[in-house]
N, CA, C and O atoms as CSV, one atom per row, in Angstrom:
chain,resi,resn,atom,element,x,y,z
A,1,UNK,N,N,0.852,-1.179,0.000
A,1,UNK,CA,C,0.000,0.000,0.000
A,1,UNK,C,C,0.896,1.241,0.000
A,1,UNK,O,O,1.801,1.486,0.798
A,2,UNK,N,N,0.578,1.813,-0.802
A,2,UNK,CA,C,1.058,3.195,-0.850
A,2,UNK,C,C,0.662,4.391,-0.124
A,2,UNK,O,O,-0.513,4.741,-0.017
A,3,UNK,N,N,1.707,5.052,0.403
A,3,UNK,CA,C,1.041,5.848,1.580
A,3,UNK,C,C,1.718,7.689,1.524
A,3,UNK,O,O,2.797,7.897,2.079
A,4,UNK,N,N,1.185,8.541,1.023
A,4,UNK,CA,C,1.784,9.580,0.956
A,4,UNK,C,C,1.187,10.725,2.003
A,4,UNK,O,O,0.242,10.711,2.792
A,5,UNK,N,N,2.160,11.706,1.647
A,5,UNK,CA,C,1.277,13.079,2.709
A,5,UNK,C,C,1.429,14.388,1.648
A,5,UNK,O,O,2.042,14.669,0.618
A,6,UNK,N,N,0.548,14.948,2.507
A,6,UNK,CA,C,0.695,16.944,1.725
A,6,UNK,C,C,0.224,17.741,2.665
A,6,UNK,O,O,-0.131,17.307,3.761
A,7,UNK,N,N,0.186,18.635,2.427
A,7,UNK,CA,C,0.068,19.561,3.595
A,7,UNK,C,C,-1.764,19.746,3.508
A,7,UNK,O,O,-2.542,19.740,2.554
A,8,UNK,N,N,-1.978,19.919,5.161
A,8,UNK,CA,C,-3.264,20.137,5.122
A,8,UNK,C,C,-3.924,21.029,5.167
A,8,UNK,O,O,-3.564,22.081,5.696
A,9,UNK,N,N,-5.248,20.826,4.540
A,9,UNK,CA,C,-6.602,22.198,3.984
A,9,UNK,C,C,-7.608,21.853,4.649
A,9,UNK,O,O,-7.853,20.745,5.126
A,10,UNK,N,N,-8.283,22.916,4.698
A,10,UNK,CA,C,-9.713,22.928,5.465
A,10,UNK,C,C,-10.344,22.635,4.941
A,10,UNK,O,O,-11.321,23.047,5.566
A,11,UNK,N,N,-10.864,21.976,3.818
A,11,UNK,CA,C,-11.426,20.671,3.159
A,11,UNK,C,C,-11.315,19.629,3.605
A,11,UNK,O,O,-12.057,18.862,2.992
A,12,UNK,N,N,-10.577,18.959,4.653
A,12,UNK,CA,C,-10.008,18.123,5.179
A,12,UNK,C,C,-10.680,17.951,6.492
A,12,UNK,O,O,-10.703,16.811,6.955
A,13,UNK,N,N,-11.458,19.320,7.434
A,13,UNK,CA,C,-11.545,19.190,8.587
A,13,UNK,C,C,-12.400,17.841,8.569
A,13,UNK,O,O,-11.985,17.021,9.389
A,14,UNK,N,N,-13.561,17.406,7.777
A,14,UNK,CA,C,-14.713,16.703,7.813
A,14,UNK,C,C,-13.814,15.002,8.680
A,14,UNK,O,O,-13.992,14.405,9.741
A,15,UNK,N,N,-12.977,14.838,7.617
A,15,UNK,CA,C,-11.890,13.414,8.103
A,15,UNK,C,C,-10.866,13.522,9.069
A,15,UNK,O,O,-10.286,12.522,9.492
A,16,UNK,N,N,-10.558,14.874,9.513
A,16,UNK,CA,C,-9.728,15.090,10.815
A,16,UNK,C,C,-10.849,15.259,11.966
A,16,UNK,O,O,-10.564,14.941,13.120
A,17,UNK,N,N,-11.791,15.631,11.725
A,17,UNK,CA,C,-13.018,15.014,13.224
A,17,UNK,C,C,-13.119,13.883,12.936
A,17,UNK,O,O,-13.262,13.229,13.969
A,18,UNK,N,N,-13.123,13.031,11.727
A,18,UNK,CA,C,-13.908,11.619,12.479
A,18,UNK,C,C,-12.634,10.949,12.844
A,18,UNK,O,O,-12.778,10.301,13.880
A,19,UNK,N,N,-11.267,10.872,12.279
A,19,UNK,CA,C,-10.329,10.603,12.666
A,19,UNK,C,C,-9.773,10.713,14.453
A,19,UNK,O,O,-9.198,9.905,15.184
A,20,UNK,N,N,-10.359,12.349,14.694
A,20,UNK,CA,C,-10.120,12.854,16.122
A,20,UNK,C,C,-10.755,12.104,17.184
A,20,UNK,O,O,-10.220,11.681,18.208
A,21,UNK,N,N,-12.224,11.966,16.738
A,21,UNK,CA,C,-13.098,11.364,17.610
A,21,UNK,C,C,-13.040,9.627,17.905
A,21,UNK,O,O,-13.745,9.004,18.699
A,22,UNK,N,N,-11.646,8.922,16.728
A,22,UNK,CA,C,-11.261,7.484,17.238
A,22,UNK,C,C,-10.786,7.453,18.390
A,22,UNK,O,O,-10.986,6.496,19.137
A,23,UNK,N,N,-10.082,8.487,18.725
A,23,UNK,CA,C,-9.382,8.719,19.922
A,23,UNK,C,C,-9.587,9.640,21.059
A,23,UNK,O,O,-8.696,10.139,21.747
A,24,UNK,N,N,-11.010,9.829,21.194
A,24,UNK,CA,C,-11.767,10.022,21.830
A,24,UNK,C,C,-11.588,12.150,22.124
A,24,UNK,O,O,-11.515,12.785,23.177
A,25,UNK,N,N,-11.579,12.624,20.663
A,25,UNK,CA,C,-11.687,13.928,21.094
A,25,UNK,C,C,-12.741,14.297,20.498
A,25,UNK,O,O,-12.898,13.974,19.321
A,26,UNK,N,N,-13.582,14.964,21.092
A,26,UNK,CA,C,-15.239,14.891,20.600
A,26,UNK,C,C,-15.614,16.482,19.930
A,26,UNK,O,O,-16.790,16.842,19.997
A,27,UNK,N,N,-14.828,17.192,19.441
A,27,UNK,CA,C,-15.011,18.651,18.589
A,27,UNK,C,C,-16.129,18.314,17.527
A,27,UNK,O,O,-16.122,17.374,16.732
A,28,UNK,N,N,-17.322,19.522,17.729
A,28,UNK,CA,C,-17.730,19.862,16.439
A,28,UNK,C,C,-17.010,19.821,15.402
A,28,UNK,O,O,-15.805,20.070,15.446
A,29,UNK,N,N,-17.715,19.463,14.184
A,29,UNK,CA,C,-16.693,19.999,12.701
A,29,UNK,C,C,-16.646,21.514,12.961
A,29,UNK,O,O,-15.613,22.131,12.698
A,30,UNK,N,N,-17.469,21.990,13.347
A,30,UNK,CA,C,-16.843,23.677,13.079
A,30,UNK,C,C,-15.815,24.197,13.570
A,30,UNK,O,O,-15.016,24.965,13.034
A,31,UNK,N,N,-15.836,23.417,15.491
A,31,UNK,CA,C,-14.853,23.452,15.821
A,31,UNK,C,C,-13.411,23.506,15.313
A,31,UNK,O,O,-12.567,24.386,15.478
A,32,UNK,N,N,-13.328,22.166,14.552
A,32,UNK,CA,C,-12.506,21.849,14.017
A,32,UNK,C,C,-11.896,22.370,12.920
A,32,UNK,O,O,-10.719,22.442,12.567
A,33,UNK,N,N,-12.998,22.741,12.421
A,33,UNK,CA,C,-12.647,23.990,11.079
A,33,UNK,C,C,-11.958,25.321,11.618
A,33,UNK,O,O,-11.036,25.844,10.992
A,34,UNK,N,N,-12.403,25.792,12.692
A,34,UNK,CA,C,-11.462,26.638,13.027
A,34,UNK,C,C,-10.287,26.452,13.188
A,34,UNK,O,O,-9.392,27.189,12.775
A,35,UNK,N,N,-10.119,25.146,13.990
A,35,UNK,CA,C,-8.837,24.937,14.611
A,35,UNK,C,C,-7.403,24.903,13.223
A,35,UNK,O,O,-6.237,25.289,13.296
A,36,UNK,N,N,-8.207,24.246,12.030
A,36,UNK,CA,C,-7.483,24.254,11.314
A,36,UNK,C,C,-7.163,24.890,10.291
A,36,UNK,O,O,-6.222,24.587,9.558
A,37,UNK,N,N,-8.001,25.947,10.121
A,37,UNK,CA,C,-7.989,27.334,9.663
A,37,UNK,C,C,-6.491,27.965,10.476
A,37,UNK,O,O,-5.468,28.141,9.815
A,38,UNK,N,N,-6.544,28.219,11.767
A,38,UNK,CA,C,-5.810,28.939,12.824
A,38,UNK,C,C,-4.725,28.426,12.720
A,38,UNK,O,O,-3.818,29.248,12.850
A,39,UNK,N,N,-4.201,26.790,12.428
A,39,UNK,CA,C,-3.022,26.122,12.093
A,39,UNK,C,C,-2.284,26.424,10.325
A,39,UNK,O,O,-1.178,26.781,9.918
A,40,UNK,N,N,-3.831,25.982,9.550
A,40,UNK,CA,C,-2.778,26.372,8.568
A,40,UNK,C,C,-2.516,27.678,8.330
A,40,UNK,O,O,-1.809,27.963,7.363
A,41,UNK,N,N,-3.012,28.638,9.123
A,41,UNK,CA,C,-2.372,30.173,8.659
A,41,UNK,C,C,-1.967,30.780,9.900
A,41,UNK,O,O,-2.264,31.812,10.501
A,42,UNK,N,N,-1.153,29.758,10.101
A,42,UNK,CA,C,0.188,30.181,11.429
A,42,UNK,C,C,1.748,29.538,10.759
A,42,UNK,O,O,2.067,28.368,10.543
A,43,UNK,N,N,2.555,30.870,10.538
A,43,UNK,CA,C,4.116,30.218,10.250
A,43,UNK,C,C,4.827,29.672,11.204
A,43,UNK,O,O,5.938,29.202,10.960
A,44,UNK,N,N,4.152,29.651,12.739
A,44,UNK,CA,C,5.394,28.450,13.127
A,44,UNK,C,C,4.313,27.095,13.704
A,44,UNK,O,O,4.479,26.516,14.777
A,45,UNK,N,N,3.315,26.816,12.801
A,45,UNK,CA,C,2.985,25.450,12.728
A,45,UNK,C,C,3.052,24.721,11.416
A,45,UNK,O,O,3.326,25.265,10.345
A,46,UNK,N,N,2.817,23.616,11.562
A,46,UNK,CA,C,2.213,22.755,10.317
A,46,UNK,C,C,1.514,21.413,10.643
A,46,UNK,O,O,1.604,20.600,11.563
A,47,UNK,N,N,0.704,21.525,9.390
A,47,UNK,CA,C,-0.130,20.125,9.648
A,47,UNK,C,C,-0.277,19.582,8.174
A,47,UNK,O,O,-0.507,20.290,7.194
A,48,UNK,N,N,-0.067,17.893,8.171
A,48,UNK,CA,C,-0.204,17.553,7.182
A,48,UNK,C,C,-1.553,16.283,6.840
A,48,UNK,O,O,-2.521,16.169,7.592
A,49,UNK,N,N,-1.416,15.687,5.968
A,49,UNK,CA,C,-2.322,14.516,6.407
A,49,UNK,C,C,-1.551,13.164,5.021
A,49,UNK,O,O,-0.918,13.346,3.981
A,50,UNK,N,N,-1.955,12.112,5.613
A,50,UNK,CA,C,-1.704,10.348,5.369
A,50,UNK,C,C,-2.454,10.060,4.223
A,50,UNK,O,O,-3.415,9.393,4.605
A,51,UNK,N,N,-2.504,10.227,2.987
A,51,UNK,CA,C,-3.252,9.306,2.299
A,51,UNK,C,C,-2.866,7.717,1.889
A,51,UNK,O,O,-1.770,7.167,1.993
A,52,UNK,N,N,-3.770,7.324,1.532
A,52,UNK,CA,C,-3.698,5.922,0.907
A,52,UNK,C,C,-4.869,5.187,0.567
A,52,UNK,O,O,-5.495,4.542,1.408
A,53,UNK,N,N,-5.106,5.240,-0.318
A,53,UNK,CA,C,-6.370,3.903,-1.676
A,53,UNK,C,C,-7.002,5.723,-1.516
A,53,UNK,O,O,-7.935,5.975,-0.753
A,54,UNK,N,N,-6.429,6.640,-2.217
A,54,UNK,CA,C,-7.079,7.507,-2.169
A,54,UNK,C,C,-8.105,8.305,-1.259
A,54,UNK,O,O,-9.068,8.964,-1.651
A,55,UNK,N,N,-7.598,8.058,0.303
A,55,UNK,CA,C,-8.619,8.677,1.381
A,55,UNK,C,C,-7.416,9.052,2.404
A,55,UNK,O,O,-6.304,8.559,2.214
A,56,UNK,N,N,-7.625,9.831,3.368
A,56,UNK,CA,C,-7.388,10.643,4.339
A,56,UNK,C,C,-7.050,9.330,5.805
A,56,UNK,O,O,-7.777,9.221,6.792
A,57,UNK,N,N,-6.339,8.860,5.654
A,57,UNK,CA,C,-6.280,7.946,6.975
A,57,UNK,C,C,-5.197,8.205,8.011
A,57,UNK,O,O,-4.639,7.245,8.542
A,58,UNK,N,N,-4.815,9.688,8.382
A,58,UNK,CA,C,-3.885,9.960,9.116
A,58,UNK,C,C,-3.910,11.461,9.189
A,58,UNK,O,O,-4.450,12.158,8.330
A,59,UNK,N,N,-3.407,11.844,10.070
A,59,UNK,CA,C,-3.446,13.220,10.470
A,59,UNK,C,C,-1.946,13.839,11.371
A,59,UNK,O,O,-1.679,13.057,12.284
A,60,UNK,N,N,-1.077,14.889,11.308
A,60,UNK,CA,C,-0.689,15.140,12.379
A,60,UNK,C,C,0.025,16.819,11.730
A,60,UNK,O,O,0.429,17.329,10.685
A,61,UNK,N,N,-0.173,17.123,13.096
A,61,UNK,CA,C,0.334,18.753,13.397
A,61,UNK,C,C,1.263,19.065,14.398
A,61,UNK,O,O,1.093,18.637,15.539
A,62,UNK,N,N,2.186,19.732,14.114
A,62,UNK,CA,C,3.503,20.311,14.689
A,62,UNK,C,C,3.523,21.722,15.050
A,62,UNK,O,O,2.811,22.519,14.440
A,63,UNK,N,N,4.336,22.108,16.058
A,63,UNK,CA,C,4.228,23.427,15.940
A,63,UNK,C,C,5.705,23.898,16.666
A,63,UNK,O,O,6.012,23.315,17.705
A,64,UNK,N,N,6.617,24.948,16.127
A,64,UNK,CA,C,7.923,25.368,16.980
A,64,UNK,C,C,7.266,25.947,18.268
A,64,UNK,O,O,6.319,26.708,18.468
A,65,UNK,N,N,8.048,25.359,18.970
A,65,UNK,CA,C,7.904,25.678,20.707
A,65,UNK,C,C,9.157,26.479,20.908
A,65,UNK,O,O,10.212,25.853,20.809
A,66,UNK,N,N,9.227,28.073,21.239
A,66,UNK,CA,C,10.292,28.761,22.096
A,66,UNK,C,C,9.946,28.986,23.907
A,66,UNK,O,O,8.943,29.488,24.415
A,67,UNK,N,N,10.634,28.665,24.289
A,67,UNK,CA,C,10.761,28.519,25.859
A,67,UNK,C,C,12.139,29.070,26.020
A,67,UNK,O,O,13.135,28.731,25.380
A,68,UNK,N,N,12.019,30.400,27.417
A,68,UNK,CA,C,13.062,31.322,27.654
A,68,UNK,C,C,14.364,30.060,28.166
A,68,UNK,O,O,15.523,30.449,28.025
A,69,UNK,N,N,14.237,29.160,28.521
A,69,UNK,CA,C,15.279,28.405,28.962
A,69,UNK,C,C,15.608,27.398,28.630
A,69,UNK,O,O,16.227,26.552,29.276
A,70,UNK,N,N,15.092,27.348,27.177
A,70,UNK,CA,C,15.687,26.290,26.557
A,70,UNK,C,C,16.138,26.280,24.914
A,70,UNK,O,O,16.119,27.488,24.675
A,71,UNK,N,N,16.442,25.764,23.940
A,71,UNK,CA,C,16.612,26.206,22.366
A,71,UNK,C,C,15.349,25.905,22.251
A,71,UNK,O,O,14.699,25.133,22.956
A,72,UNK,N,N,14.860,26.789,20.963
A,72,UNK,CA,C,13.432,25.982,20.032
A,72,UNK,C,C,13.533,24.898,19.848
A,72,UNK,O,O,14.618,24.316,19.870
A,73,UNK,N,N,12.220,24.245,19.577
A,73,UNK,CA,C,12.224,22.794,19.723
A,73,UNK,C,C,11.048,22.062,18.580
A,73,UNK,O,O,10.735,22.930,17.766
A,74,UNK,N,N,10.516,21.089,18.372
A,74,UNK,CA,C,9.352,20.937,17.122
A,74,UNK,C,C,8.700,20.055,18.035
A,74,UNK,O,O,9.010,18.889,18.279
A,75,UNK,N,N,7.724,20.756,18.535
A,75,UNK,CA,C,6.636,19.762,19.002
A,75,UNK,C,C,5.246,18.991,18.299
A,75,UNK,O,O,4.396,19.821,17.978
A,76,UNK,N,N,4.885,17.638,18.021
A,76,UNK,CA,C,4.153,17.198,17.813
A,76,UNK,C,C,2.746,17.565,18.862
A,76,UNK,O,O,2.624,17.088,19.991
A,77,UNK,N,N,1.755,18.499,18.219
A,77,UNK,CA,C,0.577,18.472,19.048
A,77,UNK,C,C,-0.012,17.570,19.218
A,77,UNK,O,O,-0.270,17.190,20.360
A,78,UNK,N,N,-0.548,16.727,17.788
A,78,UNK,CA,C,-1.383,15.715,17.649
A,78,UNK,C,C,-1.127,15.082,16.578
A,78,UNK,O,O,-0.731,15.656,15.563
A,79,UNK,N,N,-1.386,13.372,16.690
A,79,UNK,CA,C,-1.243,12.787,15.322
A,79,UNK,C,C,-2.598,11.755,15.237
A,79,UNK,O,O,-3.017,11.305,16.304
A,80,UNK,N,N,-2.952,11.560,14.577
A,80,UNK,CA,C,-3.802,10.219,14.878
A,80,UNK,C,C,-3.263,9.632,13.171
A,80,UNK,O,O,-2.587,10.223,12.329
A,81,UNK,N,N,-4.002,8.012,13.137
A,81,UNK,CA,C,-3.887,7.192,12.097
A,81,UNK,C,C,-5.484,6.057,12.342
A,81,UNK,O,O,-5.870,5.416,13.319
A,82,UNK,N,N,-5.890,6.188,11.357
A,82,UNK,CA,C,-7.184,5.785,11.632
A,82,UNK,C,C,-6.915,4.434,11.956
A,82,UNK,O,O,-5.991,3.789,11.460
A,83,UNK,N,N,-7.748,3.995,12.814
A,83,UNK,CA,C,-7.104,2.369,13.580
A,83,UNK,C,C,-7.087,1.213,12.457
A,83,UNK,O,O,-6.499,0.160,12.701
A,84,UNK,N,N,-7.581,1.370,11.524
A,84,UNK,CA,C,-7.851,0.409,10.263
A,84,UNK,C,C,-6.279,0.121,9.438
A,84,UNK,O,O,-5.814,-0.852,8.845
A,85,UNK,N,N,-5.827,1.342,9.714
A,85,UNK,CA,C,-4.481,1.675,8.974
A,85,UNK,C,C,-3.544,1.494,9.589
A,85,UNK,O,O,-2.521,1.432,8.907
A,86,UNK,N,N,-3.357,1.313,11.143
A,86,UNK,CA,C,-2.345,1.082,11.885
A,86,UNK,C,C,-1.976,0.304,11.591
A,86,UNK,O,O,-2.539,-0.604,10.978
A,87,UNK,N,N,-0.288,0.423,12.107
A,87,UNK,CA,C,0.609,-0.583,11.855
A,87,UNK,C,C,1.272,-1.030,10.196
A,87,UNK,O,O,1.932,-2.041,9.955
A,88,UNK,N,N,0.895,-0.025,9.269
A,88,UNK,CA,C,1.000,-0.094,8.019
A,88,UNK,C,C,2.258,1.096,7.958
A,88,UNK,O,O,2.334,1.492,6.795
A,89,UNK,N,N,2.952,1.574,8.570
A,89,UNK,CA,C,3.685,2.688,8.347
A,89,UNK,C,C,3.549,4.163,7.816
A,89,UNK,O,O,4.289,4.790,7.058
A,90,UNK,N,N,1.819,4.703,8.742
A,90,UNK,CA,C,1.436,5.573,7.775
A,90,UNK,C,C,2.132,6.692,9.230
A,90,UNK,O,O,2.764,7.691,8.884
A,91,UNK,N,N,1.955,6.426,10.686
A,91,UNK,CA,C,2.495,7.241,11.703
A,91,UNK,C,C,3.677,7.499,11.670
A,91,UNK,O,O,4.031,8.564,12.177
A,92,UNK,N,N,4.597,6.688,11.114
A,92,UNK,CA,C,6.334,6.978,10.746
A,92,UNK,C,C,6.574,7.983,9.810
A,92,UNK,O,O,7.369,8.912,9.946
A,93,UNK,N,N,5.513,7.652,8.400
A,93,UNK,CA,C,5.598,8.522,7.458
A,93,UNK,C,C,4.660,10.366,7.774
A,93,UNK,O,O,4.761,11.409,7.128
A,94,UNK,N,N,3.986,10.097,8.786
A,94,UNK,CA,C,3.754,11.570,9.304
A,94,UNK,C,C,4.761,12.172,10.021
A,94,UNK,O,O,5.208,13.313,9.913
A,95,UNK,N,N,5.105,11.172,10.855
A,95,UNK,CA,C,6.824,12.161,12.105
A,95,UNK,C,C,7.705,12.117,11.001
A,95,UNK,O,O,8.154,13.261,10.942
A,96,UNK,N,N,8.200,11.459,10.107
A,96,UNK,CA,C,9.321,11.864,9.272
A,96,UNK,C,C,8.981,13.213,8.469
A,96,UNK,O,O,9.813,14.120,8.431
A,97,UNK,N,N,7.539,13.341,7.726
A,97,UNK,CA,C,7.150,14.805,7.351
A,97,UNK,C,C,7.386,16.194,8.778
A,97,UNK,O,O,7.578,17.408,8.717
A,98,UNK,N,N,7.293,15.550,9.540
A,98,UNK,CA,C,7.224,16.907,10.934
A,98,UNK,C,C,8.627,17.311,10.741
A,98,UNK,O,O,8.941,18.501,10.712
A,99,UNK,N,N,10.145,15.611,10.505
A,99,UNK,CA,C,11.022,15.712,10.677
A,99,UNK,C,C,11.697,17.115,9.613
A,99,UNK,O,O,12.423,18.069,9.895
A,100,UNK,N,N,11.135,16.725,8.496
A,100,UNK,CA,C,11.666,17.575,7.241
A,100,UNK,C,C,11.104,18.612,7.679
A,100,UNK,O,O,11.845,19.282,8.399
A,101,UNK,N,N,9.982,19.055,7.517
A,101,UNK,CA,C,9.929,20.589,8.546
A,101,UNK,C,C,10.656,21.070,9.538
A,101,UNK,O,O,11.111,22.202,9.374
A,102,UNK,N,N,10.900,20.483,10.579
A,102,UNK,CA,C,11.243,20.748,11.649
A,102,UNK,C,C,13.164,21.386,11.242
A,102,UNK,O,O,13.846,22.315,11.674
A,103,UNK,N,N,13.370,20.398,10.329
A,103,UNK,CA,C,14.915,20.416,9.875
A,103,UNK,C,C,14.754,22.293,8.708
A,103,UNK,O,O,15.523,23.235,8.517
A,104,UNK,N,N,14.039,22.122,8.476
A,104,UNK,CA,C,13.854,23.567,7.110
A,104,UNK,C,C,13.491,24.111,8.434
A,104,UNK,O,O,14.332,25.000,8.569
A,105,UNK,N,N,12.721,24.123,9.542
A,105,UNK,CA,C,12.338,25.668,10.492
A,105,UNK,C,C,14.328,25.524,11.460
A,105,UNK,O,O,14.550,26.206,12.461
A,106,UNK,N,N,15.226,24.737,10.975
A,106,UNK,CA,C,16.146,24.699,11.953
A,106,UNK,C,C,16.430,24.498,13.387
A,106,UNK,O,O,17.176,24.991,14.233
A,107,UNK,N,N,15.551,23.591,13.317
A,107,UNK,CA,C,15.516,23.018,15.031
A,107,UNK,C,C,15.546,22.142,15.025
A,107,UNK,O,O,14.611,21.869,14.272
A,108,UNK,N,N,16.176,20.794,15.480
A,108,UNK,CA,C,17.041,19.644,15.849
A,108,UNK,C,C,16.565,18.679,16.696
A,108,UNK,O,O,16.880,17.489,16.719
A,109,UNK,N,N,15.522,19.462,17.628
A,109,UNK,CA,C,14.940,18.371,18.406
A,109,UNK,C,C,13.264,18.466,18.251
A,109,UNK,O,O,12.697,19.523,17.977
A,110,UNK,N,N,12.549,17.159,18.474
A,110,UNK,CA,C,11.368,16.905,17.812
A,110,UNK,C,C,10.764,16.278,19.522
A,110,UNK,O,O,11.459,15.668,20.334
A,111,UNK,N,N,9.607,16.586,19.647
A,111,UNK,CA,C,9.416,16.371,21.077
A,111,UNK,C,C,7.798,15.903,20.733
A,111,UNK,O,O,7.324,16.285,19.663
A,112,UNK,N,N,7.107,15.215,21.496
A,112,UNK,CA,C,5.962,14.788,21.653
A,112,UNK,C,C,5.567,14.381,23.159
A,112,UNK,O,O,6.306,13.621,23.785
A,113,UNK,N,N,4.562,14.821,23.648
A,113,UNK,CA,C,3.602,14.279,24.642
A,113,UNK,C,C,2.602,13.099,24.762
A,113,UNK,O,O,1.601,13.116,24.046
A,114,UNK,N,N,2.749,12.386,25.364
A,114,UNK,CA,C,1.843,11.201,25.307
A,114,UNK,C,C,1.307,10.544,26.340
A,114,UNK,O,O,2.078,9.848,27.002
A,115,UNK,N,N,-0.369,10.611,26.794
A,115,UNK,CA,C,-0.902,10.378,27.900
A,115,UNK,C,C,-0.196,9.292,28.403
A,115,UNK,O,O,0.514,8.763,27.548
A,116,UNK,N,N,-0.150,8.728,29.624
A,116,UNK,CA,C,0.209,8.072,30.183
A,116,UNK,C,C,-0.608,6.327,30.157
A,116,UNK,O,O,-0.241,5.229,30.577
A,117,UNK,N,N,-1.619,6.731,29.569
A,117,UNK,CA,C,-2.715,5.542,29.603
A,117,UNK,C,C,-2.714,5.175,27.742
A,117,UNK,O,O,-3.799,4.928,27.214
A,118,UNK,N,N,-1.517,5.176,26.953
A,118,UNK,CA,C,-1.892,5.499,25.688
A,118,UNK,C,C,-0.384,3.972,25.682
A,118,UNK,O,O,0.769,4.364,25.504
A,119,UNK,N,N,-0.519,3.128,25.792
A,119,UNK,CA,C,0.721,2.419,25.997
A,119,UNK,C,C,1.211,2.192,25.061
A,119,UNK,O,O,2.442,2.214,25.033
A,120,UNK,N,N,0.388,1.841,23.765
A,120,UNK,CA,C,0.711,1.488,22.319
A,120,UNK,C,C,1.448,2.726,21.398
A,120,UNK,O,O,2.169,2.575,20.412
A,121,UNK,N,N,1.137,3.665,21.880
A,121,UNK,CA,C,1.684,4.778,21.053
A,121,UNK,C,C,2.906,4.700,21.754
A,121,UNK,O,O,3.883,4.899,21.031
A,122,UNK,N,N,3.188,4.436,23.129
A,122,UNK,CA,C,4.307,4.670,23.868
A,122,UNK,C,C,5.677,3.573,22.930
A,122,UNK,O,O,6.871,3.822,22.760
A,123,UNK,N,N,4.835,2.340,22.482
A,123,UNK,CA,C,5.719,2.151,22.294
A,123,UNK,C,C,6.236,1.848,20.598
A,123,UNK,O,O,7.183,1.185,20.175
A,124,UNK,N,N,5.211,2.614,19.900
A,124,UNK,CA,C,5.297,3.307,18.364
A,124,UNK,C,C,6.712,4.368,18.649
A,124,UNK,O,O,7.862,4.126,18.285
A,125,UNK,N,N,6.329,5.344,19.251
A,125,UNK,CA,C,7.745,6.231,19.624
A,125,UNK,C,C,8.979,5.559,19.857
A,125,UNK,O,O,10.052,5.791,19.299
A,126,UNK,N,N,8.698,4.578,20.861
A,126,UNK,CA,C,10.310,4.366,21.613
A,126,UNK,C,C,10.543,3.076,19.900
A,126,UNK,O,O,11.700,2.657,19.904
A,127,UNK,N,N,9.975,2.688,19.055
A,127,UNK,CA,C,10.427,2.014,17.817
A,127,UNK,C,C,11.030,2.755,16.957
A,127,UNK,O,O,12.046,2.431,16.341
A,128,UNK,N,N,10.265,4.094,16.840
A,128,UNK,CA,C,11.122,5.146,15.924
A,128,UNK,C,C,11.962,5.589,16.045
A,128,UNK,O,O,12.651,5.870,15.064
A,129,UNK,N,N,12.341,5.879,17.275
A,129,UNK,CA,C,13.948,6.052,17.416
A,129,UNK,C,C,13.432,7.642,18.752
A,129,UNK,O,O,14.178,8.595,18.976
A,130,UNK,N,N,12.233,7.469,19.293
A,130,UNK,CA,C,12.076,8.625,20.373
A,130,UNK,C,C,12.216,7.899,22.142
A,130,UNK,O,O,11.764,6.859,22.621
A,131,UNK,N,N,13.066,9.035,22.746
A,131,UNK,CA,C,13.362,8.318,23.820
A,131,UNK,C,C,12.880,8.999,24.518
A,131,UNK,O,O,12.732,10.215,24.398
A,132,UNK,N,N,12.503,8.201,25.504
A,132,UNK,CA,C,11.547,9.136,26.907
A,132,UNK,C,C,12.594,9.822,27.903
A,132,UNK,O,O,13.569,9.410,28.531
A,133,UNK,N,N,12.006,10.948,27.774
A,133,UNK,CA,C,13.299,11.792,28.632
A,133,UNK,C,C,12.834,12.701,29.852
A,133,UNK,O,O,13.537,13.514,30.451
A,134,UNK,N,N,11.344,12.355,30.123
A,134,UNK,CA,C,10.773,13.055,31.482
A,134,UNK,C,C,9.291,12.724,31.477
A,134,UNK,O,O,8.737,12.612,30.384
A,135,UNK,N,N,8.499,12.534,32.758
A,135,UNK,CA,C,7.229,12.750,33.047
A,135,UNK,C,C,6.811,13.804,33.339
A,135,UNK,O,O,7.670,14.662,33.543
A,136,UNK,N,N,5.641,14.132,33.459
A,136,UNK,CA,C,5.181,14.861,34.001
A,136,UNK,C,C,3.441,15.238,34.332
A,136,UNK,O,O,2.741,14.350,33.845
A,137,UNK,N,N,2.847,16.019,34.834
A,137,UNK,CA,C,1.496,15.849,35.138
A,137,UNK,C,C,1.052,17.743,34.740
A,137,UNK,O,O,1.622,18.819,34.919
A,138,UNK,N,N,-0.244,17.301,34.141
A,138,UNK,CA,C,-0.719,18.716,33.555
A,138,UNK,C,C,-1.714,18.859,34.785
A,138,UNK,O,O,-2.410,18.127,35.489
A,139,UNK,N,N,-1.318,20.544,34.622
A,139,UNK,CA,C,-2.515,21.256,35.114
A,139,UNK,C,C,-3.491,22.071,34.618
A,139,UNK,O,O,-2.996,22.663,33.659
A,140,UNK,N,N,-4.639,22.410,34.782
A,140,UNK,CA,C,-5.534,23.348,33.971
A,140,UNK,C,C,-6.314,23.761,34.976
A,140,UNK,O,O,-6.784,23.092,35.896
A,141,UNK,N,N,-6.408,24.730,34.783
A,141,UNK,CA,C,-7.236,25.938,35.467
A,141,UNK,C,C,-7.981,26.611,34.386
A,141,UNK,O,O,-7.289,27.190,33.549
A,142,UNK,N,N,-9.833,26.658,34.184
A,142,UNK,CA,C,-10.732,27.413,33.324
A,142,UNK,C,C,-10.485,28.586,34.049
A,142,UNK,O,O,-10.185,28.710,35.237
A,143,UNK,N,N,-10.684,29.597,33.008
A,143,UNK,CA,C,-10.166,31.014,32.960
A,143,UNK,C,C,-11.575,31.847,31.878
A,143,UNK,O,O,-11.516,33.046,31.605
């Protein structure tokens, strides 16, 4: 199976909600249309998407992270791969697209977050060559 990417359009939001909602994030499409409106017309993100047999079966978005105490960095926000498609090499071929970005925005290190209850992805990363290099626990406060 052949599996390519391109950069993503808001034509797209319709298969990045149902994609989102495999993995349990429950956004309106409009929602979502914004969100990816706001991504693709931001220069220090990107988002691309997975095709293959001619449909949309993958998703993921990056964005440069500056933090006063540390170098810029390329963080993975979100990726999904529709569960049908897993394990076919379509999630490698999205982080290697983040990679080539990340290398053209000139930043060297590629970072991702991953719930703690997500074990399978945990260990998709540590196959690709990503090493776990800290925990930690979020906080949120509505504002």
């Amino acid at each position: 199976m052949e599996i390519f990417t391109r950069k993503m359009r808001i034509e797209d939001a319709q298969f990045i909600n149902n994609l989102s909602a495999q993995m349990g994030y429950e956004l309106t499409l409009p929602e979502t249309m914004h969100n990816v409106r706001q991504i693709i017309g931001s220069k220090d993100d990107c988002a691309f998407v997975a095709i293959a047999e001619e449909k949309i079966i993958g998703w993921v978005h990056a964005f440069k992270a500056i933090r006063i105490e540390s170098n810029p960095f390329i963080e993975i926000g979100g990726i999904v791969v529709d569960k049908a498609y897993r394990g076919n090499g379509a999630g490698k071929i999205l982080v290697n697209t983040i990679m080539e970005w990340g290398i053209a925005e000139k930043c060297n290190t590629l970072r991702v977050r991953c719930n703690t209850q997500r074990v399978e992805a945990h260990k998709f990363y540590s196959k690709i060559g990503f090493r776990e290099t800290k925990e930690q626990k979020i906080f949120q406060l509505e504002i």
